[in-house]
C-alpha positions as CSV (number, residue, x, y, z in Angstrom):
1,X,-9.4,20.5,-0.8
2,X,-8.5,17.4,-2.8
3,X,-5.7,15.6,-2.1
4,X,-4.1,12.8,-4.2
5,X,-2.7,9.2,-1.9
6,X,-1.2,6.5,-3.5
7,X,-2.4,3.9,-1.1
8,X,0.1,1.2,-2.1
9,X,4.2,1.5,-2.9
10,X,7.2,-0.4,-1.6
11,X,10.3,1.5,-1.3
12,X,13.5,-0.9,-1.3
13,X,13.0,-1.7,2.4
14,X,10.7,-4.7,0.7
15,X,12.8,-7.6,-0.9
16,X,11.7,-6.9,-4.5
17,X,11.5,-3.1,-4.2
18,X,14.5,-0.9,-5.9
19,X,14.0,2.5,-4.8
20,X,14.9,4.6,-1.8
21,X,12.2,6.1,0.4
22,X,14.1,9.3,-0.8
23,X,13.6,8.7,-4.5
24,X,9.8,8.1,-4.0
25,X,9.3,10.8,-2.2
26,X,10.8,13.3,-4.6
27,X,9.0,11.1,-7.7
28,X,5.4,11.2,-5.7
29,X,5.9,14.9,-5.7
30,X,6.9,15.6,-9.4
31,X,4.0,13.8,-10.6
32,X,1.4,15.6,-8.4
33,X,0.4,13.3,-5.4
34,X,0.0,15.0,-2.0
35,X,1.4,11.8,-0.4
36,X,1.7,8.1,-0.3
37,X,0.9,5.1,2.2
38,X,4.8,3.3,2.3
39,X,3.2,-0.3,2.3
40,X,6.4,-3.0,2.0
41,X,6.4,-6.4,2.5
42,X,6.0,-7.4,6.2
43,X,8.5,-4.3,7.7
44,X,7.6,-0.9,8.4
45,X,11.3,0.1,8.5
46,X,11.0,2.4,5.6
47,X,8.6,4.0,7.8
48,X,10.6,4.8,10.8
49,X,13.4,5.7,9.0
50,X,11.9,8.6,7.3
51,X,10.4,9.4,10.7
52,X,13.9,9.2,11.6
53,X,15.5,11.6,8.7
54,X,12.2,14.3,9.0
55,X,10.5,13.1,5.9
56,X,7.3,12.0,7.8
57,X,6.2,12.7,11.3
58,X,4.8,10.3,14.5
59,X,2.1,12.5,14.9
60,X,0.2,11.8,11.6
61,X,0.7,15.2,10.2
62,X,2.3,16.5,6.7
63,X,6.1,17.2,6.8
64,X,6.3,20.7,4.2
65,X,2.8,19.7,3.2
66,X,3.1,16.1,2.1
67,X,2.1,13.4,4.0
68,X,3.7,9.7,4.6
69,X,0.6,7.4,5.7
70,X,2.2,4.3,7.8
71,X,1.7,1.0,6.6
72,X,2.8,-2.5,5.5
73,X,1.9,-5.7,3.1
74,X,1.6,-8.4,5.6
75,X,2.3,-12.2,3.4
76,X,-0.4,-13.5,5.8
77,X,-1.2,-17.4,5.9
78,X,-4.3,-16.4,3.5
79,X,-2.8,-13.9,0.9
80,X,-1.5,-10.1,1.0
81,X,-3.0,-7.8,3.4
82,X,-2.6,-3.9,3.2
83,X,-2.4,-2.3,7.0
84,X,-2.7,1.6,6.7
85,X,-2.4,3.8,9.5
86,X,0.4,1.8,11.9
87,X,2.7,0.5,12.6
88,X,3.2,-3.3,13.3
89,X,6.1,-5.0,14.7
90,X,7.0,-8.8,16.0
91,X,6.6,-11.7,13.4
92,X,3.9,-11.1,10.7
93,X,4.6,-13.5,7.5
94,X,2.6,-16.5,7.7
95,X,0.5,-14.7,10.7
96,X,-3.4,-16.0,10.2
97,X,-5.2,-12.9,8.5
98,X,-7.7,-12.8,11.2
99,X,-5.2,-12.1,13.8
100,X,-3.6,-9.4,11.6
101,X,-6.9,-7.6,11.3
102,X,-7.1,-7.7,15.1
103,X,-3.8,-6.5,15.7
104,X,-4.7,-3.6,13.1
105,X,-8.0,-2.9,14.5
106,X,-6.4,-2.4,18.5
107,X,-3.9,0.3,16.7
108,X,-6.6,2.3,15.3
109,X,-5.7,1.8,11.4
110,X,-7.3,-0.4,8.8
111,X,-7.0,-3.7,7.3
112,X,-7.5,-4.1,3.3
113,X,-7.0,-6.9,1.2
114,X,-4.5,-6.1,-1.0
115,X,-4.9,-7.2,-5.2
116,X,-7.6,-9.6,-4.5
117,X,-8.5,-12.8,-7.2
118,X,-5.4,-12.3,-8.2
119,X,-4.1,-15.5,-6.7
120,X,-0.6,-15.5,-9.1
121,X,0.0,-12.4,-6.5
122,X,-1.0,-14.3,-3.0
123,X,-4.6,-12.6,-3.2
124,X,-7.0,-13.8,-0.8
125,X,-9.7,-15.7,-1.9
126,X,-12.9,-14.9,-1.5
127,X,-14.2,-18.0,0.9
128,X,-11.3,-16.1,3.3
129,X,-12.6,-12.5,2.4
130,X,-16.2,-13.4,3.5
131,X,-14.5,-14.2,7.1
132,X,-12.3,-11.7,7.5
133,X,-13.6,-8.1,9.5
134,X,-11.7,-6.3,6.7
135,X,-12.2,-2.0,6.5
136,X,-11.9,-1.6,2.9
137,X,-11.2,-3.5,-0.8
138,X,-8.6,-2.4,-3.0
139,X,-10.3,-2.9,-6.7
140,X,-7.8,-1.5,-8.7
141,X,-4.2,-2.4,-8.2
142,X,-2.0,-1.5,-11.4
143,X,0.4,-4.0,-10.9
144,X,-2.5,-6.9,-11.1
145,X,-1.9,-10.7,-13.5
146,X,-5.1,-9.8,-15.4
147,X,-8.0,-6.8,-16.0
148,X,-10.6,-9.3,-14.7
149,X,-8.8,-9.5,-10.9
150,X,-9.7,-5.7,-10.7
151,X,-13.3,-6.2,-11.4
152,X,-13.9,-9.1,-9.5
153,X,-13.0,-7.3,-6.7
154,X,-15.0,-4.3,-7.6
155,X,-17.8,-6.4,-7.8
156,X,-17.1,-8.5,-4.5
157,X,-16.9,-4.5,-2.7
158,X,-20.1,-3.5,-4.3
159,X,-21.9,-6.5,-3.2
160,X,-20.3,-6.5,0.5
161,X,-20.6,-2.6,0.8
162,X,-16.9,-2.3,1.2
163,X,-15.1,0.5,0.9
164,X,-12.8,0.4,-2.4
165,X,-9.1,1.5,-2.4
166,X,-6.7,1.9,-6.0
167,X,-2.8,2.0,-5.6
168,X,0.2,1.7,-7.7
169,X,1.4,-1.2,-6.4
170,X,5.0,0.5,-7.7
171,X,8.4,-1.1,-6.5
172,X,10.1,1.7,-8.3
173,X,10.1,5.2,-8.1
174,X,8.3,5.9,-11.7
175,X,5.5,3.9,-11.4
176,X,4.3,5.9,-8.4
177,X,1.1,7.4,-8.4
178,X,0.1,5.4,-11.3
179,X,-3.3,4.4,-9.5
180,X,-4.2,6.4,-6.1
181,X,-7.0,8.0,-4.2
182,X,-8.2,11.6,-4.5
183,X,-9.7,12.6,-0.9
184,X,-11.8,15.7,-0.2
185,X,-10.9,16.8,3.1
186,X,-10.9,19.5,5.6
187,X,-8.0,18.7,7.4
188,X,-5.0,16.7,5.9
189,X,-3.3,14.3,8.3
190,X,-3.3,9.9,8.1
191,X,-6.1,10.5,10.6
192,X,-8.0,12.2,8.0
193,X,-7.0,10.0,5.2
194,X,-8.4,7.4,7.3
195,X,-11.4,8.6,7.5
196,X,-11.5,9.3,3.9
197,X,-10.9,5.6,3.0
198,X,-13.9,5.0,5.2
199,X,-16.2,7.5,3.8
200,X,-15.1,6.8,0.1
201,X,-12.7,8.4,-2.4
202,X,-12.5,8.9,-6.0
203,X,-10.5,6.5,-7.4
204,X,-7.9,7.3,-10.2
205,X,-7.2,4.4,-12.2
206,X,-4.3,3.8,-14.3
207,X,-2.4,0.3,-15.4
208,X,1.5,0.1,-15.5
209,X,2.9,0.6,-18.4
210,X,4.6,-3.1,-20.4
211,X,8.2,-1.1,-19.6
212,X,7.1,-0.7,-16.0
213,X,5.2,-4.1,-15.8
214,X,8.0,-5.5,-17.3
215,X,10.5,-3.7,-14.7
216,X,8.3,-5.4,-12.0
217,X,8.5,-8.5,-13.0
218,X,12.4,-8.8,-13.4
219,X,12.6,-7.2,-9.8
220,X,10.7,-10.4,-8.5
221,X,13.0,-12.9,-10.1
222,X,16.0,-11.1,-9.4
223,X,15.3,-9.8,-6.3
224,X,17.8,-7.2,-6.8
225,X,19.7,-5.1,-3.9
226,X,20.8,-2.3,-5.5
227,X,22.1,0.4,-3.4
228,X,20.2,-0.7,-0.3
229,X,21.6,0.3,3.2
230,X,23.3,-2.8,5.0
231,X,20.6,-3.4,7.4
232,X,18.3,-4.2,4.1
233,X,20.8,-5.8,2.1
234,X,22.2,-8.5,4.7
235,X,18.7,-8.8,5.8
């Protein structure tokens, strides 16, 4: 059966996020995905607290047949680095990349560059990527500066043999699903999504929209805290 991940979405949990874990959830499902990887900058508290309220579950199964796929956006000292399939705790901004994919590899899950070339965004450049034990590439991330940061990358996976990814990048609930992965899997679980990533999925591949771009953007400058519970908002 096919089932449809966006591999990349901050909830409000991330500094320049606006929406609830809630809200993406209930977006994600209206426009068809099976699930989504919650990826925010350098916390996984979105994470635990929809483990907490029943939305996802510890032991990497669906909760009423969608699945939440633990992860973060670690700022390390090299550029952005998606970490799917755990989740990390202690100090992780500014942590060396290499020491990330470590910590990653010892917890099972898998360490992929987020938005590569696209060094506006803290992309890791390439003499870095060449170094780094990384499981995967994400090529198309519909959030990116420029076209050309997508197909660098899809060119740097192709010539590596690397595994290539495609998420949303969305910090609000409608630009979810916008990119995302369709897996073909006999089992559904993060294990299996895993797995997937590793074996190769179909990519869907989609850009923001200007209104959505646009939204982005002004969420960066402002950095706005809208609603946020006080443990986010005071963080």
């Amino acid at each position: 059966m096919a089932y449809k991940i966006d591999l990349h979405c901050h909830s409000w949990y991330s500094a320049d996020g606006v929406s609830s874990p809630e809200e993406l959830i209930v977006s994600a499902k209206a426009r068809g995905l099976n699930g989504f990887a919650i990826t925010d900058h350098n916390t996984c508290e979105a994470y635990r607290y929809m483990v907490e309220e029943g939305f996802a579950s510890k032991d990497g199964q669906p909760v009423d047949g969608f699945l939440i796929v633990p992860g973060v956006e670690v700022s390390t000292a090299e550029g952005h680095l998606l970490c799917l399939g755990v989740v990390l705790g202690g100090r992780l901004k500014g942590t060396p990349a290499a020491e990330i994919c470590r910590r990653v590899h010892e917890l099972g899950g898998l360490a992929i560059p987020a938005h590569p070339y696209d060094y506006f965004r803290a992309g890791i450049r390439e003499a870095v990527l060449d170094t780094l034990p990384v499981d995967g590439l994400e090529v198309f991330n519909s959030a990116t500066t420029l076209k050309s940061c997508n197909e660098r990358a899809r060119l740097y996976a192709e010539r590596r043999g690397l595994p290539m990814t495609a998420g949303s990048d969305a910090h609000h609930e409608a630009a979810i699903g916008t990119a995302h992965a369709v897996f073909d899997l006999p089992a559904f679980s993060v294990a299996a999504v895993l797995d997937g990533i590793r074996r190769g999925a179909q990519l869907h591949c989609e850009y923001l929209t200007f209104r959505h771009a646009m939204r982005k953007t002004w969420n960066n400058w402002m950095r706005l805290r809208r609603r946020r519970p006080p443990s986010v908002a005071h963080s």
